[in-house]
ROFIKE-358589 format. One record per residue (C-alpha): x, y, z; residue in one letter; residue number from 1. Coordinates in Angstrom, 3 decimals, m for minus. Layout:
REM residues N
<r><xx>X</xx><yy>Y</yy><zz>Z</zz><resn>A</resn><resi>NUM</resi></r>
...
END
This chain:
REM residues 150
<r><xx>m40.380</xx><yy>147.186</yy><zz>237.564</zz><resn>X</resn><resi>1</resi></r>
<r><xx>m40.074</xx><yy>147.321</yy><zz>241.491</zz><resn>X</resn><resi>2</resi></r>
<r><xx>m38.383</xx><yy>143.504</yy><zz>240.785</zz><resn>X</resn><resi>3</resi></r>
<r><xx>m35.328</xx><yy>144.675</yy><zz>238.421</zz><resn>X</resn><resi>4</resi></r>
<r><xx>m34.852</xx><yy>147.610</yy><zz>241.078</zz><resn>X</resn><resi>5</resi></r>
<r><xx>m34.152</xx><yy>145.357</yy><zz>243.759</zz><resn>X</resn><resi>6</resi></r>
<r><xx>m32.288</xx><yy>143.114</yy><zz>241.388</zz><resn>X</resn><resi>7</resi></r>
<r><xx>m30.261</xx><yy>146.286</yy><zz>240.428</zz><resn>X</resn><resi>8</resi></r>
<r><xx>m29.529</xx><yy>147.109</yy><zz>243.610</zz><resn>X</resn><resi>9</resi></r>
<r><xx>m28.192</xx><yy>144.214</yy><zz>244.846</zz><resn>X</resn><resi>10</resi></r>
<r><xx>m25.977</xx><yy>143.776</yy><zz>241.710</zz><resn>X</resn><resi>11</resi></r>
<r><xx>m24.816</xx><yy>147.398</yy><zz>242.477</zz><resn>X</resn><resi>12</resi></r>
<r><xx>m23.700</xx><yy>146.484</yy><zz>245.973</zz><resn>X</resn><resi>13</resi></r>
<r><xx>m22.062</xx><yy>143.388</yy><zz>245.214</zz><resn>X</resn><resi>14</resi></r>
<r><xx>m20.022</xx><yy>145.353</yy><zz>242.874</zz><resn>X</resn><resi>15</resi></r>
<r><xx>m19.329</xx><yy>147.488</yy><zz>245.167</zz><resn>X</resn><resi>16</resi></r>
<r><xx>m18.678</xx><yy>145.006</yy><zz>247.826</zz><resn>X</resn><resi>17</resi></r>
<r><xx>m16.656</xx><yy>143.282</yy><zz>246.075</zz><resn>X</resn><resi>18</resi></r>
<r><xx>m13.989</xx><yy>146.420</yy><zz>245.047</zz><resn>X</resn><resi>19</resi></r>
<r><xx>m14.156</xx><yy>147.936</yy><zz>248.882</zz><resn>X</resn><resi>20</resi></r>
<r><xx>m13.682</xx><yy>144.221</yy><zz>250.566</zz><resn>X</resn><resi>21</resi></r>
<r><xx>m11.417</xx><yy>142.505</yy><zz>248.009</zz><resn>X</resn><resi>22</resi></r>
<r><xx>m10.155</xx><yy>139.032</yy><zz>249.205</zz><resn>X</resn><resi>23</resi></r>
<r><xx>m7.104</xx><yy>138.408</yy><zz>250.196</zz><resn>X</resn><resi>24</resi></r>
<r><xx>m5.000</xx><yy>136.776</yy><zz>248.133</zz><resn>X</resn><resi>25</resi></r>
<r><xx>m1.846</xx><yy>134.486</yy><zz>249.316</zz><resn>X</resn><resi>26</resi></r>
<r><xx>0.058</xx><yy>135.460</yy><zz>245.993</zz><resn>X</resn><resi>27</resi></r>
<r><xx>m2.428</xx><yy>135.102</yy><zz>243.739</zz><resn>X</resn><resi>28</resi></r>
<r><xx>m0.096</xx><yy>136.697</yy><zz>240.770</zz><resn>X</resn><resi>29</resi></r>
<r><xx>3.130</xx><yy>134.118</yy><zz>241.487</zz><resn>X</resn><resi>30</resi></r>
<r><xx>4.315</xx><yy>137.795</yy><zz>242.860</zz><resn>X</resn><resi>31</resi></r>
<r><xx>7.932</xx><yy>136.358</yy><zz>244.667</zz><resn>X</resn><resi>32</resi></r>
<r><xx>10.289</xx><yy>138.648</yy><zz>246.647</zz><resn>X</resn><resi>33</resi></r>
<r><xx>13.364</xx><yy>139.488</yy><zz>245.198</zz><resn>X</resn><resi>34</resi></r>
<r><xx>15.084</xx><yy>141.615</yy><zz>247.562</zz><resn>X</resn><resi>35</resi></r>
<r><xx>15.259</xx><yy>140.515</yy><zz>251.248</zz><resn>X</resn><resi>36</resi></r>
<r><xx>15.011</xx><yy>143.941</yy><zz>252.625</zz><resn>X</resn><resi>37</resi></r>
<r><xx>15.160</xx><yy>142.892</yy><zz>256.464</zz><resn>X</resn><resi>38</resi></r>
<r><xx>19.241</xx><yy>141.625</yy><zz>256.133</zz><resn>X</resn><resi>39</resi></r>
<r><xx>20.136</xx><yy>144.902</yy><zz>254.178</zz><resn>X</resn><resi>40</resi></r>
<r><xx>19.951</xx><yy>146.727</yy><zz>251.010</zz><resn>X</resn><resi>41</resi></r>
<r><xx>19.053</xx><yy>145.593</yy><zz>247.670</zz><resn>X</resn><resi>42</resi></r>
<r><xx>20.775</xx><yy>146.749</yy><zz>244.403</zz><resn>X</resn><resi>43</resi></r>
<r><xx>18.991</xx><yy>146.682</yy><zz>240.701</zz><resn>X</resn><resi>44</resi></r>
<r><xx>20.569</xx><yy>148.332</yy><zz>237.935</zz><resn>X</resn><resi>45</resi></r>
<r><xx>18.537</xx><yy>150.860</yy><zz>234.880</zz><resn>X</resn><resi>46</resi></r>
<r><xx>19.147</xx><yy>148.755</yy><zz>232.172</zz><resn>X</resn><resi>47</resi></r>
<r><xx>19.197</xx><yy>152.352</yy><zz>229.335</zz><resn>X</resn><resi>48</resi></r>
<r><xx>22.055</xx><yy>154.549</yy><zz>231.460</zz><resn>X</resn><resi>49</resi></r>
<r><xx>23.297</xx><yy>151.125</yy><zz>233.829</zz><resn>X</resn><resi>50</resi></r>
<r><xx>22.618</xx><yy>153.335</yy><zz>236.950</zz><resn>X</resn><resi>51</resi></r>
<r><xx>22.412</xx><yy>151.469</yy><zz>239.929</zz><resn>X</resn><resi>52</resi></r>
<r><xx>19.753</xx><yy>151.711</yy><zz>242.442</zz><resn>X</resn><resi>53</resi></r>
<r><xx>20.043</xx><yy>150.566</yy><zz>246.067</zz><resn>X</resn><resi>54</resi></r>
<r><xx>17.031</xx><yy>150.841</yy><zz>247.968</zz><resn>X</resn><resi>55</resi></r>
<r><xx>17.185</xx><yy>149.892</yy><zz>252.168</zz><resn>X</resn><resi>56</resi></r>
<r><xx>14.712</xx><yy>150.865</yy><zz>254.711</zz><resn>X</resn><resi>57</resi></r>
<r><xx>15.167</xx><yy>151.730</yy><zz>258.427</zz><resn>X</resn><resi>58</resi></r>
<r><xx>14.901</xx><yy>150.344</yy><zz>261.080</zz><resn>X</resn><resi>59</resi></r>
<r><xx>15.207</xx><yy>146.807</yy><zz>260.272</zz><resn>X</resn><resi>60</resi></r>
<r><xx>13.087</xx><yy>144.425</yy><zz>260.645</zz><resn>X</resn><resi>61</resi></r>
<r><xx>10.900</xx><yy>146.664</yy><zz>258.618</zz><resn>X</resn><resi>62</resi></r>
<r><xx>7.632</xx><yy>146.488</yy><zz>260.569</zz><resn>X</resn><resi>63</resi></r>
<r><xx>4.480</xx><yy>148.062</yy><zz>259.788</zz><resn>X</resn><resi>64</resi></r>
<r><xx>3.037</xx><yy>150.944</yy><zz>261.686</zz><resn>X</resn><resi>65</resi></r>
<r><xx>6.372</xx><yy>152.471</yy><zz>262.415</zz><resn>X</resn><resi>66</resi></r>
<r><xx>8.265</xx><yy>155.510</yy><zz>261.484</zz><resn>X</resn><resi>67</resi></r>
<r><xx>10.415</xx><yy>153.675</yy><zz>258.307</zz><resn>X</resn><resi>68</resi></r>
<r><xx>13.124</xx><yy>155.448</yy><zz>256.860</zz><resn>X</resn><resi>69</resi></r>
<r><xx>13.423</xx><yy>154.734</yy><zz>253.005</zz><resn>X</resn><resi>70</resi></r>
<r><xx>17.128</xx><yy>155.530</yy><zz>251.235</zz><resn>X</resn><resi>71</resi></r>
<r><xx>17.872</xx><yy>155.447</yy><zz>247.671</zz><resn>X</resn><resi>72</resi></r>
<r><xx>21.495</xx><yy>155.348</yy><zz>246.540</zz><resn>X</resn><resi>73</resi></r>
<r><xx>22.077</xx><yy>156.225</yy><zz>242.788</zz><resn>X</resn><resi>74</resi></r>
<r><xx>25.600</xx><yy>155.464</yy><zz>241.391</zz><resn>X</resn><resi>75</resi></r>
<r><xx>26.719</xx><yy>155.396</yy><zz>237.729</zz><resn>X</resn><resi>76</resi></r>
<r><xx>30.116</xx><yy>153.439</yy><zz>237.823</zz><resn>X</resn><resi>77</resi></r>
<r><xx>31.990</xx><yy>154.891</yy><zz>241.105</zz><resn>X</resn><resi>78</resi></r>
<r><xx>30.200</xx><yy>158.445</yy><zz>240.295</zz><resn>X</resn><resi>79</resi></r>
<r><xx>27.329</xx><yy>159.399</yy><zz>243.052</zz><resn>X</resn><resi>80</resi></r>
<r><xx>24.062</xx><yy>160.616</yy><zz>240.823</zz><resn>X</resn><resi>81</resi></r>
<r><xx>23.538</xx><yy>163.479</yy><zz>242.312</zz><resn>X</resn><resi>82</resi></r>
<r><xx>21.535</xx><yy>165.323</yy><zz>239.653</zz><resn>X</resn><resi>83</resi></r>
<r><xx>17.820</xx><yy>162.785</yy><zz>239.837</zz><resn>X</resn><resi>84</resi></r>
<r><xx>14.490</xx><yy>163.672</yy><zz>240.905</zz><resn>X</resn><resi>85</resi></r>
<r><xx>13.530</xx><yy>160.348</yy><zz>243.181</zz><resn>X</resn><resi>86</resi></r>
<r><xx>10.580</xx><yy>158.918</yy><zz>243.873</zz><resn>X</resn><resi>87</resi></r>
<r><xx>9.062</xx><yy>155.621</yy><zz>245.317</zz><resn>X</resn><resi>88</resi></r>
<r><xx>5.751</xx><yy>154.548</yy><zz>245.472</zz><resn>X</resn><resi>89</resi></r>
<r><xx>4.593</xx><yy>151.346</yy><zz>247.678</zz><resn>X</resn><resi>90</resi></r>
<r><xx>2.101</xx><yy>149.429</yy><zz>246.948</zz><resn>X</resn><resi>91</resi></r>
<r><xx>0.568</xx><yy>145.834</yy><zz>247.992</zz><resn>X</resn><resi>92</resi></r>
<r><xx>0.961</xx><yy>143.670</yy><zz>244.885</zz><resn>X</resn><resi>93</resi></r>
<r><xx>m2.197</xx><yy>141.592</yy><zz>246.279</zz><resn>X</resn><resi>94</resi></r>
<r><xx>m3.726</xx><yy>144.612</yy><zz>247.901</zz><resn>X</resn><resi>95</resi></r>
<r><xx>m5.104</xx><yy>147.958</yy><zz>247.421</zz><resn>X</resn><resi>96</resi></r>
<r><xx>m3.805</xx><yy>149.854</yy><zz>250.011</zz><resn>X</resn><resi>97</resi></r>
<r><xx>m4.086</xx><yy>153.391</yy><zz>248.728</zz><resn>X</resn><resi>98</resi></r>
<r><xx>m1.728</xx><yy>155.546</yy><zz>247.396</zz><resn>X</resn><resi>99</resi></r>
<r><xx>1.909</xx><yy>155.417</yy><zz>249.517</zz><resn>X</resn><resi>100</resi></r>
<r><xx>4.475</xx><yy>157.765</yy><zz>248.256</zz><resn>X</resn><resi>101</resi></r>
<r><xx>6.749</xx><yy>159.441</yy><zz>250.656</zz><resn>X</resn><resi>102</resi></r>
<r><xx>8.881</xx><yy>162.451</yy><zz>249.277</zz><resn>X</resn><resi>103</resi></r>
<r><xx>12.672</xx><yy>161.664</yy><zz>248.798</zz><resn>X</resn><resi>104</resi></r>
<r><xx>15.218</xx><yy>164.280</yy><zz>248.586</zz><resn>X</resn><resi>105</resi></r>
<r><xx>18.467</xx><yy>164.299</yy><zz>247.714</zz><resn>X</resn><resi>106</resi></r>
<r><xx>20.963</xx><yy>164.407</yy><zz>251.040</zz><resn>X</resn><resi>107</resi></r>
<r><xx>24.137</xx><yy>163.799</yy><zz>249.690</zz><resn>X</resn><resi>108</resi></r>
<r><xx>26.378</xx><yy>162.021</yy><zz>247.497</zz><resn>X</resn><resi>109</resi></r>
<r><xx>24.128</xx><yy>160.434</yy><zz>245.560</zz><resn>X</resn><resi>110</resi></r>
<r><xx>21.863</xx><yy>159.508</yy><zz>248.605</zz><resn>X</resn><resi>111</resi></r>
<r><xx>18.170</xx><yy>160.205</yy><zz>248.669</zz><resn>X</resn><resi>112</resi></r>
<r><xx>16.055</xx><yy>159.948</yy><zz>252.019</zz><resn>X</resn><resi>113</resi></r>
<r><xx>12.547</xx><yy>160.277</yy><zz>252.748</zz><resn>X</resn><resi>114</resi></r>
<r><xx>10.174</xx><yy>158.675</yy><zz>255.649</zz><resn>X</resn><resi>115</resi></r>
<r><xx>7.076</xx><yy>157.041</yy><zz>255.487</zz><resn>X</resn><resi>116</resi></r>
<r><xx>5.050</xx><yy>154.549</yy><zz>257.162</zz><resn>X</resn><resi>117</resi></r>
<r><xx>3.822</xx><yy>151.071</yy><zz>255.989</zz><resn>X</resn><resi>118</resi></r>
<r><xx>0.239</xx><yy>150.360</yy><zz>256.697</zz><resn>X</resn><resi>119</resi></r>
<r><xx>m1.011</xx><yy>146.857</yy><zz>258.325</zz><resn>X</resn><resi>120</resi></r>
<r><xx>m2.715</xx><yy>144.965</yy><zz>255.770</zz><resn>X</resn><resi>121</resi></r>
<r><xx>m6.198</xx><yy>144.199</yy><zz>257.348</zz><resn>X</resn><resi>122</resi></r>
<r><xx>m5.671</xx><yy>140.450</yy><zz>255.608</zz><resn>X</resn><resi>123</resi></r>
<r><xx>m2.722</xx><yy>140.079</yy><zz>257.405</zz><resn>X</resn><resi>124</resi></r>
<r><xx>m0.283</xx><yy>140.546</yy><zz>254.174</zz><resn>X</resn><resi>125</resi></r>
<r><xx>3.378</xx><yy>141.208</yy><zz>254.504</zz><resn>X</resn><resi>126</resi></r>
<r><xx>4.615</xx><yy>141.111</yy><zz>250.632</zz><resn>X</resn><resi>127</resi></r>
<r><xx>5.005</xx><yy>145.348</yy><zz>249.456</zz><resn>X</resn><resi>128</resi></r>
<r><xx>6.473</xx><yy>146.638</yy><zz>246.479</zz><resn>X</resn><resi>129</resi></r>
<r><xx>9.165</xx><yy>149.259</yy><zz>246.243</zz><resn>X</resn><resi>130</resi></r>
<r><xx>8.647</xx><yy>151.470</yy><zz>242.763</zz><resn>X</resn><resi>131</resi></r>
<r><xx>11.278</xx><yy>153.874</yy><zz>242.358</zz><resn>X</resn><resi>132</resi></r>
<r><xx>11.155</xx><yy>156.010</yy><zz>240.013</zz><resn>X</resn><resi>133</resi></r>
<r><xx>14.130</xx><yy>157.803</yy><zz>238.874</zz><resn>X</resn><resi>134</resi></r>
<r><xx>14.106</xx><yy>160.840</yy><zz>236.180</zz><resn>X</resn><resi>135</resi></r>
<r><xx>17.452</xx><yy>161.947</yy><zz>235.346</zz><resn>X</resn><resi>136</resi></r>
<r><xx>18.212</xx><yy>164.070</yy><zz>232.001</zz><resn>X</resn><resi>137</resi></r>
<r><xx>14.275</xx><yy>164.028</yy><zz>230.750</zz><resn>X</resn><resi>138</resi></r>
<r><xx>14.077</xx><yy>160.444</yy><zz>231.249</zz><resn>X</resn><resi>139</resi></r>
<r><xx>12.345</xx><yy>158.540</yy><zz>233.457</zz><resn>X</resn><resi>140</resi></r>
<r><xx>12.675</xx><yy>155.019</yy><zz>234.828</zz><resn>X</resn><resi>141</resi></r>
<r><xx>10.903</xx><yy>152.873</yy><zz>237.162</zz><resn>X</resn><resi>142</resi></r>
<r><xx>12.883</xx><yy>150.024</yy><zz>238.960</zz><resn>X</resn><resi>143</resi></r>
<r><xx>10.879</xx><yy>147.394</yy><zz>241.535</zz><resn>X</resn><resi>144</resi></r>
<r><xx>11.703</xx><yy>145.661</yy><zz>244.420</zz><resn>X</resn><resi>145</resi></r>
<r><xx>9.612</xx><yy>143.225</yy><zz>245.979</zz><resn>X</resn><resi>146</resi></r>
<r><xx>10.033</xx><yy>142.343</yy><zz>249.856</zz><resn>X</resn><resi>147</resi></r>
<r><xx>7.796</xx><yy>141.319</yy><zz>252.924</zz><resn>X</resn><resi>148</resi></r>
<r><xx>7.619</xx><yy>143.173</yy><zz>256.184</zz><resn>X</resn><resi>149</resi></r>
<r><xx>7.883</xx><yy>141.196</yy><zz>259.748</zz><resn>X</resn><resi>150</resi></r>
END
């Protein structure tokens, strides 16, 4: 009995090694960036409504540890969305890094603003992803953006 204790604990905290140290992985999902973030903005478009979204952070390079300001612009043809709820949430596609969400709200034509900060990956990763999530009319849509900090 005292045997498949100790066994039990030790499978226990391996487990739980294993989810509060995960390794670092250089890309392990073939996750590539798709918006270079540090030369300027990057534009996706909502495929259901063709809204386009164009996401740029502040100050650039976009370092971690700093005061970052995030912008959303939402524009259906040459008309400014002004009428969203926008949100982003950042994550570390080979990380967990908790939960990163800072509040956007609408400024102004169509702009939406919020600051934040990115955290320094202990592994030394620079690859985050930008989810913003845009609800508009009961609907909701999520477009990502995929970019590495300095």
């Amino acid at each position: 009995m005292k045997n498949k204790t100790v066994l039990l604990i030790i499978f226990l905290f391996t487990l739980a090694a294993a989810n509060f140290f995960p390794t670092r992985h250089s890309h392990s999902y073939n996750t590539k960036t798709d918006c270079d973030i540090n030369t300027g903005p990057c534009t996706k478009t909502i495929e259901h409504n063709s809204i386009q979204v164009i996401l740029d952070i502040n100050p650039k390079p976009v370092n971690p540890m700093k005061e970052l300001l995030f912008s959303v612009i939402l524009k259906e043809g040459e008309s400014a969305v002004k009428d969203a709820r926008v949100a982003i949430d950042l994550t570390m596609p080979d990380m967990l890094m908790g939960v990163n969400r800072p509040v956007l709200s609408h400024i102004k034509d169509g702009r939406y603003e919020g600051k934040g900060v990115l955290p320094v990956c202990p592994h030394g990763g620079k690859l985050w992803k930008a989810n913003v999530i845009v609800e508009r009319g009961g609907r909701a849509a999520t477009v990502s953006y995929i970019f590495e900090v300095q």
